[in-house]
N, C-alpha and C positions, 0 to 999 in steps of 0.2 A: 449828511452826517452818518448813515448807516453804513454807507458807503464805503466814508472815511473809514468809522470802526472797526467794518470787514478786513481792510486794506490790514489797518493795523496789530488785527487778530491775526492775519497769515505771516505777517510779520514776525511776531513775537512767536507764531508757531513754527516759523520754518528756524530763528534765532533757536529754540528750547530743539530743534531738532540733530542743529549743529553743532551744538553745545553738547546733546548725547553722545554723538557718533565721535567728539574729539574728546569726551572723558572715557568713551569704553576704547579706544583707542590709545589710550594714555593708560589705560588698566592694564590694558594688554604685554603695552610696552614694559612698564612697570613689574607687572609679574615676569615677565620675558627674561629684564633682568635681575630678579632676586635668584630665578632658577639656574641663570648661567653662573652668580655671583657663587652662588649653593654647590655647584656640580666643580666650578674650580676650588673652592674651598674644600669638595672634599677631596679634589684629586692632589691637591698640595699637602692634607694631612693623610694620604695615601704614601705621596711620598717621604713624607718625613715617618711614619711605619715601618717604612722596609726598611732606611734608612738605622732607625733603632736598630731593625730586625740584624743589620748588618753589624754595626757597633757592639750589639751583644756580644757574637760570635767572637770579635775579634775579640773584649773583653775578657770573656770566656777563655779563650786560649792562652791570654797573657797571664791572668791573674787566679783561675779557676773557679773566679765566684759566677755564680747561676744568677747573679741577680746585676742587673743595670741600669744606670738611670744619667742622665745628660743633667751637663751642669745647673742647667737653669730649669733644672725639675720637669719639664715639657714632653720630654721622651723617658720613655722606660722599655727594658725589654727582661721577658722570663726564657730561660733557658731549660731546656727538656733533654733530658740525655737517655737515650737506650742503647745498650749493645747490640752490635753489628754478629747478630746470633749464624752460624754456621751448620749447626747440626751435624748429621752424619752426610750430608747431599747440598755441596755448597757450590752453587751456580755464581761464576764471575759477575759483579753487576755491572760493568762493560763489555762494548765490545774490545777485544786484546785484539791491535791494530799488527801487521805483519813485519815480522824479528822485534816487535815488544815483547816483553813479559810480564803475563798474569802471575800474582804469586798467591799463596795458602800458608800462612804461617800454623805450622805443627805443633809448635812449643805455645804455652798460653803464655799472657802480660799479669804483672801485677798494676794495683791502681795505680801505681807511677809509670805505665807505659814500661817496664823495664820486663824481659823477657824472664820465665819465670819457666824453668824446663824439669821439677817437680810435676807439674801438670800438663794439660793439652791432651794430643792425642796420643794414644796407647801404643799404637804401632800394627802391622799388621800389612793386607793388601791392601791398592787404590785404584777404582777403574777411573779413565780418562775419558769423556766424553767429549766432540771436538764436532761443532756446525760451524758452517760457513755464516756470511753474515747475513742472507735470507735463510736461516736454519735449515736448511738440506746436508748431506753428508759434506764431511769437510773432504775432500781430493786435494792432498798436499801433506806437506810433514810436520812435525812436533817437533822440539827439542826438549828434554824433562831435565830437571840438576833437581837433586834430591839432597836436603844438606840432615846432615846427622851428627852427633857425638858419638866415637865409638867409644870400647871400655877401656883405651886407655885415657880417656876426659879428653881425644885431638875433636877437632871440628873438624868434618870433610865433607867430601863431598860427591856422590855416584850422576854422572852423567850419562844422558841416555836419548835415540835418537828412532823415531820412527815416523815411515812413511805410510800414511795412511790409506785407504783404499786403492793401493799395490800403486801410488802415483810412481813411484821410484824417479823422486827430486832429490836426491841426498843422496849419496852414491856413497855406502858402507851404515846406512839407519837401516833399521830392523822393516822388512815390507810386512805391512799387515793390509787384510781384506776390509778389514770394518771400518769404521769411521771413530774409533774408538778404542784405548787401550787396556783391558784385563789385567789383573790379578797382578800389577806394577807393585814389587816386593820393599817392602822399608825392611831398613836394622836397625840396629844400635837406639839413642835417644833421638826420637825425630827433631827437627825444628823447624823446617820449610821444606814448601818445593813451589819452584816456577816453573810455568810452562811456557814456549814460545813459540806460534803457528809460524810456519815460514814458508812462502807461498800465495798466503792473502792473510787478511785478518778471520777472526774467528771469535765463537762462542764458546766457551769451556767450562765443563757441568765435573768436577770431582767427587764420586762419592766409595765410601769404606762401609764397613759392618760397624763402625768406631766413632763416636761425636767429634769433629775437628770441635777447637778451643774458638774463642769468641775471637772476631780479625779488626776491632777498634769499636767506636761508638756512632752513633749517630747523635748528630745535633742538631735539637730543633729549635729556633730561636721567635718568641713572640715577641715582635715589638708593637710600640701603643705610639699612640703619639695625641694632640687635642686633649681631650678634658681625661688624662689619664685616670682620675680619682673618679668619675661616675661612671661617662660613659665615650670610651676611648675608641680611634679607629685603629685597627690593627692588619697587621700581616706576620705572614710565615715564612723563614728563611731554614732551607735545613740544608746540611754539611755532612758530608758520609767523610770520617776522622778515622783513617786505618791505621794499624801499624804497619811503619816503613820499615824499610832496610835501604842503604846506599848500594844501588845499584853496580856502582861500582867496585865494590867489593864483591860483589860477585862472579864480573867478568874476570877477575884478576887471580880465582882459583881454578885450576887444572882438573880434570878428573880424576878423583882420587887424592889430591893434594890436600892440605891444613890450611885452615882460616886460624889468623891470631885472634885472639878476642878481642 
């Protein structure tokens, strides 16, 4: 009988053993997946965040309201505007890839984006500053088109051509030593100037004694997405919004020629 007993005690102890190892194991499993189920949950209301984030923007630019939300209440996105500020020392904030053009609008905008040549910059000199695209001296040429209203109210336009650190790639551009252009003369009412490395691409730093006018806004778009009303996941989408000009309207003036308005 005691025998038996024993028998039956290692029994039921080694059952109470197996029984552990399969519910911590079942535990295991168990948390295993709430935290995979948790980690894609949150990367799907990641996605639908940006997603907002994206939606805003477009909203934004169709309609001009700051404020967004998806039909079925679930998404919302806040829109954040600041001016794309210039100062007197405005650094392109790409690289201007070679025979593109970086441009600098001279004339300021009104809120409606409509060119506003009351305002902007004053006029005066502009040094050109000009690296290659690991920022070392740029060795190659520029082209400048300087566009202006003179005092008869025509639009025109001064073009200009220099070889920078004496490359002499352009055969009839001004050879300069530096890597960089001095005391570049404005008149009349400014309204732009583009510049064009030609050679490779390029870095281009313009600065005057004078504040250039603000060159569009930046937007920055928060979308939300999941429990938008407590505690929402969110992201950030931002959008550097310049003022344009059709580039092809500028090919199509001569130096010294009239742009129609």
């Amino acid at each position: 009988m005691e025998t038996r007993n024993v028998k039956k005690g290692q029994t039921v102890l080694f059952v109470l053993l197996i029984s552990a190892v399969v519910a911590v194991i079942g535990l295991s499993m168990s948390k295993k997946t709430v935290v995979e189920t948790k980690i894609n949950s949150d990367e799907e209301l990641l996605k639908q965040a940006f997603n907002s984030a994206e939606s805003g923007i477009d909203y934004y630019l169709k309609t001009g309201e700051t404020t967004y939300e998806s039909e079925d209440k679930k998404q919302k996105a806040e829109i954040i505007r600041t001016s794309i500020s210039a100062g007197n020392n405005y650094v392109f904030e790409e690289l201007t890839l070679d025979s593109r053009k970086g441009i600098l609008w001279l004339a300021a905008h009104d809120s409606n984006g409509n060119v506003d040549e009351a305002n902007g910059y004053n006029g005066g000199s502009l040094n050109i500053t000009v690296k290659d695209g690991d920022n070392n001296d740029f060795v190659g040429a520029i082209e400048v088109d300087y566009y202006y209203r003179d005092a008869d109210g025509k639009i025109k336009v001064t073009r200009k051509g220099y070889n920078l650190k004496n490359s002499n790639l352009i055969s009839g551009f001004e050879s300069v030593s530096d890597s960089f252009v001095s005391g570049f003369q404005t008149n009349g009412t400014p309204l732009l100037i583009t510049i064009m490395p030609l050679g490779r691409s390029a870095w281009i730093t313009i600065d005057s004694a004078s504040d250039f006018p603000d060159q569009g806004e930046l937007i920055t778009s928060v979308g939300k997405a999941g429990d938008v009303s407590t505690s929402p996941v969110s992201r950030k989408v931002k959008l550097s919004n310049k003022f344009k000009f059709p580039f092809f309207m500028l090919e199509a003036v001569t130096a010294g020629g009239q742009i129609t308005n």
